[in-house]
Backbone as XML, in Angstrom:
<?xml version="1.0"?>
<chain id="A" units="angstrom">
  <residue number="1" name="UNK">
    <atom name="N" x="179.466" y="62.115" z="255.760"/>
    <atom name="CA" x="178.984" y="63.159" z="256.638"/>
    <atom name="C" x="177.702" y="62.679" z="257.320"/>
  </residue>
  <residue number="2" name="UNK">
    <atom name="N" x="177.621" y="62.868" z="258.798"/>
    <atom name="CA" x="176.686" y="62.660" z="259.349"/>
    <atom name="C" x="175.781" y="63.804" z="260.405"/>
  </residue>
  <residue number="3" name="UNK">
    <atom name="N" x="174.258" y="64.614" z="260.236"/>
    <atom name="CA" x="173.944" y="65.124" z="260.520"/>
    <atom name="C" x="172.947" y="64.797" z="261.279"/>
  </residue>
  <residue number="4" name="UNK">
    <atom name="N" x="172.520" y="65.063" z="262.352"/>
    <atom name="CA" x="171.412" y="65.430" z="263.185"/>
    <atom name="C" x="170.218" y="65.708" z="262.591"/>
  </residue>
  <residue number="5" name="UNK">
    <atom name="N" x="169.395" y="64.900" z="262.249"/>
    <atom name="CA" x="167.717" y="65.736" z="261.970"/>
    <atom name="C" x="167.028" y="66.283" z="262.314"/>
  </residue>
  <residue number="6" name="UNK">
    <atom name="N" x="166.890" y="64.678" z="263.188"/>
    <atom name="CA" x="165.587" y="65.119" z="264.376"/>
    <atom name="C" x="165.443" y="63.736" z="265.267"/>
  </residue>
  <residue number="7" name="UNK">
    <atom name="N" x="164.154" y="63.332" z="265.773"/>
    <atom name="CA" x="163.933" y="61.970" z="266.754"/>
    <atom name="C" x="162.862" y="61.748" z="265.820"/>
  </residue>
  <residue number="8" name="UNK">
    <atom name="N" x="162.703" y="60.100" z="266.084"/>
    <atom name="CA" x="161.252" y="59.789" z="265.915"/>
    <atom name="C" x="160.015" y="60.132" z="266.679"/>
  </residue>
  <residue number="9" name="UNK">
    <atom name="N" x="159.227" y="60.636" z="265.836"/>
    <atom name="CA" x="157.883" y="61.269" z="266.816"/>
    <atom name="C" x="157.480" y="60.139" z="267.821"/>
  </residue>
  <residue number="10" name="UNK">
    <atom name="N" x="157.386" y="58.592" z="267.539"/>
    <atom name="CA" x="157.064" y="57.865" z="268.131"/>
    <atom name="C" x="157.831" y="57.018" z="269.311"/>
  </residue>
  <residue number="11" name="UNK">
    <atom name="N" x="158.900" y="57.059" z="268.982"/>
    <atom name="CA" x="159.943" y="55.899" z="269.731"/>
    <atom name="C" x="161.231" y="57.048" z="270.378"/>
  </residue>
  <residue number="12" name="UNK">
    <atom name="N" x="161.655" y="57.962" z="269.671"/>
    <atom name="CA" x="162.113" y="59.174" z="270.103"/>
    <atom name="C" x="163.768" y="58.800" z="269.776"/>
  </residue>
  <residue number="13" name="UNK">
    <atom name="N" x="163.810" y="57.573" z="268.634"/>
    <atom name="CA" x="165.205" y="57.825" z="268.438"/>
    <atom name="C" x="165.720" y="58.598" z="267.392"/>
  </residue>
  <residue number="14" name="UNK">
    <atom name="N" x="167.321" y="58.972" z="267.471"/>
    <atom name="CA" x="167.519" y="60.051" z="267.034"/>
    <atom name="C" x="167.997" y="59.794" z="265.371"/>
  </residue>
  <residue number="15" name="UNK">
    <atom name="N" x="167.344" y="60.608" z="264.370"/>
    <atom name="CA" x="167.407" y="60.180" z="263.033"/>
    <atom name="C" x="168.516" y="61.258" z="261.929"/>
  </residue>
  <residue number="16" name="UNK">
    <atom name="N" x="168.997" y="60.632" z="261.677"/>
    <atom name="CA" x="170.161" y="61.246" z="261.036"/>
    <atom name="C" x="169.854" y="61.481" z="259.418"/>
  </residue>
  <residue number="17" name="UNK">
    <atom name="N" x="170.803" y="62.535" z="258.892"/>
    <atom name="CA" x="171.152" y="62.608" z="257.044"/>
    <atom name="C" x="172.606" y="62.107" z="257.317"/>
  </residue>
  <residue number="18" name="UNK">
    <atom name="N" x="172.502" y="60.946" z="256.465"/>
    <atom name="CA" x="173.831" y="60.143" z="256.644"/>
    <atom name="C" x="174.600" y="60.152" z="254.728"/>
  </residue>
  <residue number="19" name="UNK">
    <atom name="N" x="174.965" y="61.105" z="254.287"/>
    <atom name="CA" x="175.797" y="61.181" z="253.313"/>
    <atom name="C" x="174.512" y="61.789" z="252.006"/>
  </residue>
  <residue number="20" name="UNK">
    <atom name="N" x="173.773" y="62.446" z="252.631"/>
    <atom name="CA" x="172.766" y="63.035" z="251.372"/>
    <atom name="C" x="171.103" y="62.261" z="251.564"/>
  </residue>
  <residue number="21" name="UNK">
    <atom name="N" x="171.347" y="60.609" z="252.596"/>
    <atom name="CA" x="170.399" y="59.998" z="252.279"/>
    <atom name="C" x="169.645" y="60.482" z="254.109"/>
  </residue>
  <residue number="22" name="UNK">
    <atom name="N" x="168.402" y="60.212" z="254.464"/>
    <atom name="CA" x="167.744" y="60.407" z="255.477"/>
    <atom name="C" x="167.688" y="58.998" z="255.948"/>
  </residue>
  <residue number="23" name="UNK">
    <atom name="N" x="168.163" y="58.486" z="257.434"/>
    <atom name="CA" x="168.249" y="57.564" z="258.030"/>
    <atom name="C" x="166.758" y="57.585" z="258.598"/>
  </residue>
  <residue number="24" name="UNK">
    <atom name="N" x="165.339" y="56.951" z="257.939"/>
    <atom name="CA" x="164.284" y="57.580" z="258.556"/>
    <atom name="C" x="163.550" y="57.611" z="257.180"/>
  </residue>
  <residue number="25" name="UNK">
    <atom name="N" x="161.988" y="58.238" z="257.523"/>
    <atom name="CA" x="161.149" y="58.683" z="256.833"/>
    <atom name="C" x="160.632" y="59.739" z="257.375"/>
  </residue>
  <residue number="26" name="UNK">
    <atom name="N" x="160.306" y="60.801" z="256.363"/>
    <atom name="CA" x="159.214" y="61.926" z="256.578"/>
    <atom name="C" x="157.665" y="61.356" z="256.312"/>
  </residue>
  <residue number="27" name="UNK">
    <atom name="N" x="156.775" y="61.313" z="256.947"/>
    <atom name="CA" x="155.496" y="61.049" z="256.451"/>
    <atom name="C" x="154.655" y="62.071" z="257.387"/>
  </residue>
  <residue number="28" name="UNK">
    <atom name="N" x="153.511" y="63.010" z="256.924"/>
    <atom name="CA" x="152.749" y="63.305" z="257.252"/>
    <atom name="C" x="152.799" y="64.404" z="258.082"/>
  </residue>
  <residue number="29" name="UNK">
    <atom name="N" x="154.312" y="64.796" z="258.121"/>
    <atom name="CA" x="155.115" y="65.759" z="258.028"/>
    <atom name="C" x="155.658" y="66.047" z="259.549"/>
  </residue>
  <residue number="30" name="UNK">
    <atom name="N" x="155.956" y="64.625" z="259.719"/>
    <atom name="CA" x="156.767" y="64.112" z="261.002"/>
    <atom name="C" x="158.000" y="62.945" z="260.985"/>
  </residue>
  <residue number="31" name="UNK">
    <atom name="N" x="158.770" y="63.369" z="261.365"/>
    <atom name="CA" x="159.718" y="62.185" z="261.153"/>
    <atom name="C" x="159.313" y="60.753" z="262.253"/>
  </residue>
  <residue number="32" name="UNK">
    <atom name="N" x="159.811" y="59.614" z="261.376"/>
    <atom name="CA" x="159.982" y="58.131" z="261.765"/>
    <atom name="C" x="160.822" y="57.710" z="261.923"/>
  </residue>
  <residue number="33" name="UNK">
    <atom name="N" x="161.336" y="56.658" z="262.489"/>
    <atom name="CA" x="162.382" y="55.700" z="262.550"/>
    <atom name="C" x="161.890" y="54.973" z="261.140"/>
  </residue>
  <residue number="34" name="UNK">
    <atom name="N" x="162.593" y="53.797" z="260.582"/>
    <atom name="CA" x="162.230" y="52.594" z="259.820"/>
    <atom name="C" x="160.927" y="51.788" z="260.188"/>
  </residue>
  <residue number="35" name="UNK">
    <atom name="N" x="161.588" y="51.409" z="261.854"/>
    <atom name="CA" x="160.627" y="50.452" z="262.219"/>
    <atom name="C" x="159.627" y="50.847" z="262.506"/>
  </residue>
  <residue number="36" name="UNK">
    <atom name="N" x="159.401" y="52.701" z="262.838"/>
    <atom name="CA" x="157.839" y="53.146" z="263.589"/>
    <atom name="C" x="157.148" y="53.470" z="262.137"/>
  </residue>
  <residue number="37" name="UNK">
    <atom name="N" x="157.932" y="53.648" z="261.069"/>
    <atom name="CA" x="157.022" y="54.359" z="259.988"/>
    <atom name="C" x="156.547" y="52.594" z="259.556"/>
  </residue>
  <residue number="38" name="UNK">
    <atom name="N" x="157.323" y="51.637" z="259.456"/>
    <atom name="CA" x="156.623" y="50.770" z="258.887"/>
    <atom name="C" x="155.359" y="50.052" z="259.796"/>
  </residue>
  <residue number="39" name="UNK">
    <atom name="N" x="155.251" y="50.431" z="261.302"/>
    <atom name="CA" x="154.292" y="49.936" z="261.646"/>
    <atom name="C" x="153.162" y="50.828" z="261.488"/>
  </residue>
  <residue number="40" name="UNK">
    <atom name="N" x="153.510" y="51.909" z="261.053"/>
    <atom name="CA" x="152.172" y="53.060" z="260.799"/>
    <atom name="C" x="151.778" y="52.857" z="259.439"/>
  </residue>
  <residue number="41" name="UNK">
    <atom name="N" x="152.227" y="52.141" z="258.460"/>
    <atom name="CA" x="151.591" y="51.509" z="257.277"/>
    <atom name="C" x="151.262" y="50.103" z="257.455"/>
  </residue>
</chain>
């Protein structure tokens, strides 16, 4: 199952719940992509 979340706050792509897991990170109580949350750490 694949759901709609949200976008990345930064890059604005679109981030999915892909079978229970979040394609993405929540931090700081905004969603990320992979690549934008790891450049914000």
């Amino acid at each position: 199952m694949r759901e709609l979340v949200g976008t990345c706050t930064v890059c604005g792509k679109e981030i999915y719940c892909e079978d229970g897991f979040l394609n993405g990170e929540h931090l700081d109580n905004e969603l990320y992509c992979f690549d934008c949350a790891a450049e914000k750490e």
